[in-house]
N, C-alpha and C positions, 0 to 999 in steps of 0.2 A: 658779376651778378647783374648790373645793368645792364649792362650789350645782351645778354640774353632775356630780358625781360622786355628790352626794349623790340627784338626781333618777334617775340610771341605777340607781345600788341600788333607789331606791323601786320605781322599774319595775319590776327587775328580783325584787323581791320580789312585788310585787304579781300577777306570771304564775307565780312559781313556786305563789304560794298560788291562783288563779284557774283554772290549768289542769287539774289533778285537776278542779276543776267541770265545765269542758267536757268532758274525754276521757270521763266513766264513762256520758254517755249511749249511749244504744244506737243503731244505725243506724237510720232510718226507711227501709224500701223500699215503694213505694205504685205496683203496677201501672200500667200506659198507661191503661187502661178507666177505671181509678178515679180518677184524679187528675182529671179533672174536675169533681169534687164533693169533693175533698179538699186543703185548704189546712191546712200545717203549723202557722198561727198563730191557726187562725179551727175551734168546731168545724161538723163534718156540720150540714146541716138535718136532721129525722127525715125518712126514706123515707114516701111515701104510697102505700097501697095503689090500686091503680086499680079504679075499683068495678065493672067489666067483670070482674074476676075475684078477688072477695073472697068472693064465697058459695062459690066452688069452693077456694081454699085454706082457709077456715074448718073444712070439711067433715076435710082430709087432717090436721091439728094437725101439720103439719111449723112448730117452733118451736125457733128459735135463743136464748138468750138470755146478757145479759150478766150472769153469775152471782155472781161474787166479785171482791174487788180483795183480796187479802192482804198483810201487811206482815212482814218478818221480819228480823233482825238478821245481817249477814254475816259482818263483822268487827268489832268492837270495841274502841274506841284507849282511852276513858276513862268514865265513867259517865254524860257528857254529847254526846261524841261517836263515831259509829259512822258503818261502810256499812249500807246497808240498800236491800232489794230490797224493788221495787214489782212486782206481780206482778195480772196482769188474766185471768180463768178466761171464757173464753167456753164454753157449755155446749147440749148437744142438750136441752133439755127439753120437746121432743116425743117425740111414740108411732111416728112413720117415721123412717126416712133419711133424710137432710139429703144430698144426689149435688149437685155443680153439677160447673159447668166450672171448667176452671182460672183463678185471677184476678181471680173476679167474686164474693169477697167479702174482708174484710179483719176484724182485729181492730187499735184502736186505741188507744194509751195516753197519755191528755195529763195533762199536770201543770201548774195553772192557780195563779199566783200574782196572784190579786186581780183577775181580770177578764181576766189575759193568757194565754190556754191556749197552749202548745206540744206538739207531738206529739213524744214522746219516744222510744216505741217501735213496730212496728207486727209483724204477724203475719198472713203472707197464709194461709190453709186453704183447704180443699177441702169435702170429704166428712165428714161427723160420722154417728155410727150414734146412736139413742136411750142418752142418758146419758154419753157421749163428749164429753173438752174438748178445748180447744187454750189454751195459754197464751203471754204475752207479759208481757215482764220487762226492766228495768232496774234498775241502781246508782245507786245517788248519796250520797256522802254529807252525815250528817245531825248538825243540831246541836237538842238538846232546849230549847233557849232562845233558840232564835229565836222570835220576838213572834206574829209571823202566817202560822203555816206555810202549804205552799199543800194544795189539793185536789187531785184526783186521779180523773181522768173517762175508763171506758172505755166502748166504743162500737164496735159491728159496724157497718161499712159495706159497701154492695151497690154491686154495678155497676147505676146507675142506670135499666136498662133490661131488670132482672134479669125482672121479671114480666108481660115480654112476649119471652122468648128461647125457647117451644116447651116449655119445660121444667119442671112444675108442680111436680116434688120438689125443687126450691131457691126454692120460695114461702113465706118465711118466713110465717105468718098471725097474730103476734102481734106488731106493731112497737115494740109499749108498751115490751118492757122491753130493748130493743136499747141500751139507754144505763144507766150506771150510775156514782154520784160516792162518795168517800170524802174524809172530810178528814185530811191530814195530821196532824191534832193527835192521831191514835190510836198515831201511830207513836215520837211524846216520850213518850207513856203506857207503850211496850213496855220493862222489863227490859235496860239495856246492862250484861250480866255480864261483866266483862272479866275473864281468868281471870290 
């Protein structure tokens, strides 16, 4: 009778401390168009320009990129543990408009622990004007002494048939920097002032 009592506490311990992990991710919503080319477990391949029209968007510098991933402290329990927001800045750093249609681009947030990426967050946008973000963000928290914190990879994805939809102002023309990683270990390095 003990051994089994004592196995339903451990359980029952082990979801109470587990499930704060689960609930603080953020919802992943990933349009109809796009999930084709987007799996929650696995990232994007890079988009390729098709060379039928690479000299005509070089020319427009409509250029989306994946600009910052920022780290910041939410709450604060003890000087080893805190929440903290993961936060991915996608940015117009071209000289035009950035106009599409609705749903045929994404912003995405994975958090890769040792080769296993998961998409944590995601953030569908539109339209960007030159120097104009959109940002996507989640919770989790965080323990400064963990061994092998994970990294942290955002990524603009396109409806895969973006640069043949008629429509040359959402022709991104730099795909280089549509991907961008940070490592976790910047975030043990930040300041937990608990007041």
């Amino acid at each position: 009778m003990k051994k089994n009592s004592l196995s339903v506490t451990t359980a029952l311990l082990l979801w109470v401390l587990l499930a704060p992990l689960t609930a603080t991710f953020a919802q992943t919503v990933i349009p109809a168009n796009l999930q084709k080319n987007i799996v929650v477990n696995r990232l994007p391949n890079e988009m390729q320009i098709p060379a039928n029209v690479r000299s005509k968007i070089m020319i427009k510098r409509i250029d989306l990129s994946a600009a910052a991933i920022n780290f910041s402290v939410v709450t604060c329990k003890d000087k080893f543990h805190a929440t903290v927001k993961i936060e991915g800045v996608v940015k117009n750093t071209g000289t035009l408009n950035y106009t599409s249609g609705p749903n045929q681009q994404v912003a995405l947030l994975y958090e890769d622990k040792g080769g296993r990426p998961a998409l944590v967050a995601t953030r569908v946008f539109q339209n960007l004007s030159p120097g104009q973000e959109v940002r996507v963000s989640f919770n989790r928290p965080w323990y400064k002494g963990e061994e092998f914190p994970p990294k942290y990879i955002l990524i603009i994805s396109y409806d895969p048939d973006i640069y043949l939809d008629s429509n040359d102002n959402n022709d991104d023309s730099n795909t280089g920097n549509n991907r961008l990683e940070r490592s976790g270990s910047e975030i043990s390095a930040l300041p937990f002032n608990c007041q």
